[in-house]
C-alpha positions as CSV (number, residue, x, y, z in Angstrom):
1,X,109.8,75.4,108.8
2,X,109.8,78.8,106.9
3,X,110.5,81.8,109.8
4,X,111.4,84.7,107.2
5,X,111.2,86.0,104.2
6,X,113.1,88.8,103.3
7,X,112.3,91.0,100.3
8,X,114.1,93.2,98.3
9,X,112.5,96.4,97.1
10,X,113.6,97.6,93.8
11,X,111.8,95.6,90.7
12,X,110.5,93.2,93.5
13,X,107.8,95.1,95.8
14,X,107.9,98.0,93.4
15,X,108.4,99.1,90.0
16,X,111.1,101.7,91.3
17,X,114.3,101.1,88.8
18,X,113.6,103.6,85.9
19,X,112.5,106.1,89.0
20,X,116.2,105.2,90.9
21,X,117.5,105.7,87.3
22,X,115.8,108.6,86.8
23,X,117.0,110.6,89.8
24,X,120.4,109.6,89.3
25,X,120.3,111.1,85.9
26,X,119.2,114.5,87.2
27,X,121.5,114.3,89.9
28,X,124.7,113.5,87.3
29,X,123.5,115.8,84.9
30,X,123.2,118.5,87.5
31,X,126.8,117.7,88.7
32,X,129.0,115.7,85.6
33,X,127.3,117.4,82.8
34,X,128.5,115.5,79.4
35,X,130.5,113.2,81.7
36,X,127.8,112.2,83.1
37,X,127.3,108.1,82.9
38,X,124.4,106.2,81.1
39,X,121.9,104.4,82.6
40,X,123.4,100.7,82.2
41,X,126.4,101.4,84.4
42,X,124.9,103.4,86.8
43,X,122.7,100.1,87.0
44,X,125.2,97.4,87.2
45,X,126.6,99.6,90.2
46,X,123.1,98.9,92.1
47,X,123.5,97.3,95.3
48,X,125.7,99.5,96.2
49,X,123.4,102.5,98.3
50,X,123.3,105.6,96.5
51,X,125.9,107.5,98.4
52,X,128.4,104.7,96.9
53,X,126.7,104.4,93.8
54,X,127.7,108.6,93.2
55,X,131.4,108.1,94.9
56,X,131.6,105.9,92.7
57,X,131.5,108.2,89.4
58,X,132.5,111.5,91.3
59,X,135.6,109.4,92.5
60,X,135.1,111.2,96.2
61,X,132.4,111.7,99.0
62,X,129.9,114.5,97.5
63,X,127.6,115.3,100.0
64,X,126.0,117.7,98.1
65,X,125.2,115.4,95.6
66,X,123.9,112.5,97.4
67,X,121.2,115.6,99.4
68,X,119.9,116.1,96.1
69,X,119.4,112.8,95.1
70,X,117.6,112.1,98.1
71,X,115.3,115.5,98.1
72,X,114.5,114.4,94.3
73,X,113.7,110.6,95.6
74,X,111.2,112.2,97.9
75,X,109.7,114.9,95.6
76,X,109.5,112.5,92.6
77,X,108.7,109.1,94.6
78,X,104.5,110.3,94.7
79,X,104.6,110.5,90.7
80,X,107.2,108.4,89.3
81,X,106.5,105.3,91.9
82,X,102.7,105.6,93.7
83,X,102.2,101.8,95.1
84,X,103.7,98.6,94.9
85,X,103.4,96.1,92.0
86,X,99.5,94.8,91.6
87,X,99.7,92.1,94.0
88,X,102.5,92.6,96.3
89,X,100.2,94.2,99.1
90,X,98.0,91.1,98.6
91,X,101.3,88.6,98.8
92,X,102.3,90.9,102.3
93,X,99.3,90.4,104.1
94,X,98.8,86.7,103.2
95,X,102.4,86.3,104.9
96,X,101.4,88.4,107.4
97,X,98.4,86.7,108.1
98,X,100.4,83.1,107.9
99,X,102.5,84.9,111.0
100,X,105.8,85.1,108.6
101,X,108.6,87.4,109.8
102,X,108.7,90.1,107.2
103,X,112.3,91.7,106.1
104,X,113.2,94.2,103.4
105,X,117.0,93.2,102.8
106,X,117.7,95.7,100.3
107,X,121.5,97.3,98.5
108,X,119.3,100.9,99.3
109,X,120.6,103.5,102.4
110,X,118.2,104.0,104.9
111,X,117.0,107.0,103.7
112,X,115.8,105.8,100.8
113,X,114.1,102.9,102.3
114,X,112.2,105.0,104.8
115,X,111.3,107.3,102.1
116,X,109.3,105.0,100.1
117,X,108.3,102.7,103.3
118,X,106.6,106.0,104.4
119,X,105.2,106.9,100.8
120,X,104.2,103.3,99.8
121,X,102.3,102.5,103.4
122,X,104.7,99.4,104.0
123,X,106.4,100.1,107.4
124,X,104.3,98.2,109.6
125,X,104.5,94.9,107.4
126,X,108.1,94.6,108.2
127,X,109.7,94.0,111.2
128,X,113.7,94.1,110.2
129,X,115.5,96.1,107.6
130,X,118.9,95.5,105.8
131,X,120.0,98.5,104.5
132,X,123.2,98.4,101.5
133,X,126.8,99.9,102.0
134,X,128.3,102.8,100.2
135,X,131.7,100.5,99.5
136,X,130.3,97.4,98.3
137,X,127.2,95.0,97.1
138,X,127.2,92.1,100.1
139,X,123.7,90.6,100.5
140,X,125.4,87.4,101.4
141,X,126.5,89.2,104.3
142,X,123.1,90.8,105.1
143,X,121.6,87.6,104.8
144,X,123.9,86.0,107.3
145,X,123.1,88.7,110.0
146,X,119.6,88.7,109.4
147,X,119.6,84.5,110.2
148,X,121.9,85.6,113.4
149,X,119.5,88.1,114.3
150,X,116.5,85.5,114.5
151,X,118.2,82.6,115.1
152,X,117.7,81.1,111.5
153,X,119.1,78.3,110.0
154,X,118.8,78.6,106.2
155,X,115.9,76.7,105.4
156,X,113.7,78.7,107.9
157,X,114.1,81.7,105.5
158,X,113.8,82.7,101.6
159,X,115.0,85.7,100.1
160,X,112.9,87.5,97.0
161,X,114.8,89.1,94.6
162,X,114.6,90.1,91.2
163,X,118.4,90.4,90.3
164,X,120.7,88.3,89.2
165,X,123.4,89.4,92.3
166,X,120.4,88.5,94.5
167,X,120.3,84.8,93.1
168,X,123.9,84.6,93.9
169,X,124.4,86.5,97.3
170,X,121.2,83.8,98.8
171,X,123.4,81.0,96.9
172,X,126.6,82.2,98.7
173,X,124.5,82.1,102.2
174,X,122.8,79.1,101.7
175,X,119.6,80.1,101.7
176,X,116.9,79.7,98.6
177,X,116.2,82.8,96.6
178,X,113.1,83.6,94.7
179,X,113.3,85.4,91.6
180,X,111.1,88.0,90.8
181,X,110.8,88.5,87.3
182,X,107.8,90.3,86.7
183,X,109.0,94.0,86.1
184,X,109.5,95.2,82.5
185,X,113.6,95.2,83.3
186,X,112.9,91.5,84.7
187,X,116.2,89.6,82.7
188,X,114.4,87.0,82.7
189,X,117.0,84.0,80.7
190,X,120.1,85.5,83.0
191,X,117.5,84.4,86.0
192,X,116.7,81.1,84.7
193,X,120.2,80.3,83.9
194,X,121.4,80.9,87.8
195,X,118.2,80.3,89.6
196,X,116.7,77.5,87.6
197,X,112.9,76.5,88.1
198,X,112.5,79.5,91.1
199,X,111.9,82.5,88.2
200,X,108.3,84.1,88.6
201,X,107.0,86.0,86.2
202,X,103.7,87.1,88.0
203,X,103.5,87.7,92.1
204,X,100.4,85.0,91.9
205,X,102.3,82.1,90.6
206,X,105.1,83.3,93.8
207,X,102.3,83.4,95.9
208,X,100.9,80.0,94.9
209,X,104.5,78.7,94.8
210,X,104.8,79.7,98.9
211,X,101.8,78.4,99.7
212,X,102.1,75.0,98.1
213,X,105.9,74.6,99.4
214,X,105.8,76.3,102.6
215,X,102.4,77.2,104.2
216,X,100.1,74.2,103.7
């Protein structure tokens, strides 16, 4: 019987990627000037937090840095990212109301994640958080301490992703991930190819899909 789902956040509950992206860009232009990196490695480096995602490049700890990033993700957060995707508030309360455990298992710090908990209205859907590492990307490993937090074994939970690394971290704990592919930077055949028959391109055919397999 399904327990748990655990969500991630970015390009899953929100359309937040480009705004991540965005930030980032400020903060290395601020900071690297012309050496600053573009936008496609600063995203294959996601799932680290953003304090490793900047170590990274700078090739050191820079508090400095990192502050500014997260001031900008607050100032910006209101403008660039104001709600969820149309239909994930719908999707959390149906869960809710079906008495699922709620997670956000996500490769962001916890400052971050508060941040757009508090600016999205989200906090009191979910009752555990998995925050990511500054060293490495290990949602396996997050999976595995959410199930020992609850006592899970891995059919009583599904993780919602909309990365590729998120098809293969639930694969590496055993547990079934759901692919959501409905943001514009979805990558949609790389999904299909690793997570055959569980991409979903729209949050109603997920929704539909959870009901019909786990919630009759």
């Amino acid at each position: 019987m399904l327990k748990v789902i655990a969500f991630d956040f970015d390009g899953t509950l929100a359309d937040s990627v480009d705004f991540c992206l965005e930030v980032f860009d400020i903060v290395f232009a601020r900071y690297a000037g012309e050496k600053a990196p573009c936008r496609e490695d600063i995203y294959q480096h996601f799932g680290m937090n953003e304090a490793g995602v900047l170590r990274y490049f700078f090739g050191k700890p820079f508090p400095e840095a990192e502050n500014d990033f997260y001031t900008l993700h607050r100032e910006l957060h209101p403008k660039m990212c104001p709600d969820v995707f149309p239909g994930c508030r719908a999707l959390l309360d149906f869960l809710r109301e079906k008495e699922i455990k709620l997670a956000i298992l996500t490769g962001r710090s916890e400052t971050t994640c508060n941040i757009s908990m508090e600016v999205l209205g989200l906090s009191d859907y979910f009752v555990s958080f998995q925050y990511g590492s500054p060293e490495k990307n290990d949602k396996a490993a997050q999976l595995r301490n959410l199930m020992q937090q609850y006592s899970l074994q891995p059919d009583e939970i599904v993780y919602i992703g909309d990365a590729v690394s998120d098809a293969e971290s639930s694969h590496a704990a055993g547990v079934k991930c759901l692919s959501a592919a409905w943001a514009k930077s979805a990558r949609i055949a790389e999904l299909e190819k690793i997570n055959p028959g569980l991409v979903f391109t729209s949050v109603t055919a997920m929704q539909e899909y959870l009901a019909a397999e786990f919630l009759k």
